[in-house]
N, C-alpha and C positions, 0 to 999 in steps of 0.2 A: 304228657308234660312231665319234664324231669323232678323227682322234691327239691333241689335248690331253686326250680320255678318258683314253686308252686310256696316254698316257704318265702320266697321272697314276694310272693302276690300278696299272700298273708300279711306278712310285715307290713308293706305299703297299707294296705285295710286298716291294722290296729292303729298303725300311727296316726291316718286319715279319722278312726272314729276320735281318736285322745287328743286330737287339733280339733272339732267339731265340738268335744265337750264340752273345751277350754273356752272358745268362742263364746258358748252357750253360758255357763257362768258367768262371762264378764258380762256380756248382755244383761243375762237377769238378777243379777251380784252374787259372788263367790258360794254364801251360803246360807242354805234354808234349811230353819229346823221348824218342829212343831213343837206346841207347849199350850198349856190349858192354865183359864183363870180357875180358882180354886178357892175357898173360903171352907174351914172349917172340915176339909176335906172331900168336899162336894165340890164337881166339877160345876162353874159357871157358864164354862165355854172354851170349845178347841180352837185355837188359832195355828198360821203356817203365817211364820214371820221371816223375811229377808233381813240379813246381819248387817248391821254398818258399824265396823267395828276400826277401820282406821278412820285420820281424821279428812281423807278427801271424799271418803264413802258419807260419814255423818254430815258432812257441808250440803253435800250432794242430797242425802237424803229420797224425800219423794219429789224433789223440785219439778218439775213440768209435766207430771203426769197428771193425766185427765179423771183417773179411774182406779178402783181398787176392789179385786174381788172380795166375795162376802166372806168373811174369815181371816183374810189374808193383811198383812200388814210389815211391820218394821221396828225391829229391835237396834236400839244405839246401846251400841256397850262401852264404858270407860272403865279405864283401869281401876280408878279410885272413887267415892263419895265424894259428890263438888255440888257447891250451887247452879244447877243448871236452866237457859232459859232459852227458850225457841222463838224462831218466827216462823209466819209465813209468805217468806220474801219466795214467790216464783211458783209457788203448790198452789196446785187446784180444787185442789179435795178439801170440805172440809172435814176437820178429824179432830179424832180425840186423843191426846196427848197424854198420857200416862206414867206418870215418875213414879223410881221404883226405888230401891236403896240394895246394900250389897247382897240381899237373902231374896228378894225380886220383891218384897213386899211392897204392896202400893200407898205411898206418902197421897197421893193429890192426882186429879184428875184435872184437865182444862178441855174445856172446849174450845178449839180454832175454828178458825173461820177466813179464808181466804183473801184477798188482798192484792187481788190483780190491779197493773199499773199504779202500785204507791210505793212513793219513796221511801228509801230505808228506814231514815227518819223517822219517818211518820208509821212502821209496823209495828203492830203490839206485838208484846212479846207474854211469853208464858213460860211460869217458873216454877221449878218447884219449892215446896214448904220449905222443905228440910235436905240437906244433901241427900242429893240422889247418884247412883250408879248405871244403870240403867234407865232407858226411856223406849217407849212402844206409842206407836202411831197405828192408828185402826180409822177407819170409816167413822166419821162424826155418829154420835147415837149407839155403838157399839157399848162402850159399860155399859150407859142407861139401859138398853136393852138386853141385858144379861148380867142384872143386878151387881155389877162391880164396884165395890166401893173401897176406900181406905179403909187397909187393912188387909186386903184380902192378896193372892197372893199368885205370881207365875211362877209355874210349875216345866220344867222344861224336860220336853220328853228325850229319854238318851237314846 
């Protein structure tokens, strides 16, 4: 095989894995990072959170998933501190909701609770205290179970 083959085989591969990537991000959302709750400089807990950082990603959210592994969950990021309030129009899971403000520190926790076939209308919503910046979505029981409370604080791994 000649090298203009054989770079041109190559070529076709690289491009085929960097279409494959691509696919694969959008599938699972553009980007995951990891970051741990923290208090006092003790770690409470490692999480691998997916980013929903424009606004058809945050609409989107966790809507019609069934499941979420242990750890893993979802960061809404806003440009600015705003009063923010969620529902659970279409999510299955229930989870715990966590407002944070522009330093990740945690204002308020809520617990949701799912809300299959109700009208919009009729879905609670959950808000936070204080303007918040950020919001995280974990597996319902996750603070409770790794002592997370206001005040304490995500740490985002670089």
């Amino acid at each position: 095989m000649e090298k203009s083959e054989i770079f041109k085989l190559v070529s076709v591969g690289f491009a085929a894995a960097l279409i494959g990537m691509g696919i694969t991000n959008y599938l699972l959302n553009d980007e995951t990072i990891d970051a741990s709750f923290v208090s006092s400089n003790d770690t409470l807990a490692e999480v691998s959170l997916e980013v929903a950082d424009t606004s058809s990603e945050r609409r989107k959210g966790l809507m019609n998933r069934t499941s979420l592994t242990k750890n893993h969950g979802m960061l809404f990021k806003y440009q600015e501190d705003d009063d923010r309030w969620f529902w659970m129009k279409n999510t299955y899971i229930p989870l715990d909701i966590i407002f944070l403000d522009s330093n990740y520190t945690v204002i308020n926790i809520e617990k949701a609770e799912p809300e299959p076939n109700t009208a919009e209308e009729n879905l609670a919503s959950y808000r936070s205290e204080e303007p918040a910046q950020y919001v995280v979505e974990l597996n319902q029981g996750f603070a409770e179970n790794h002592s997370i409370s206001k005040g304490d604080r995500l740490r985002i791994e670089k």
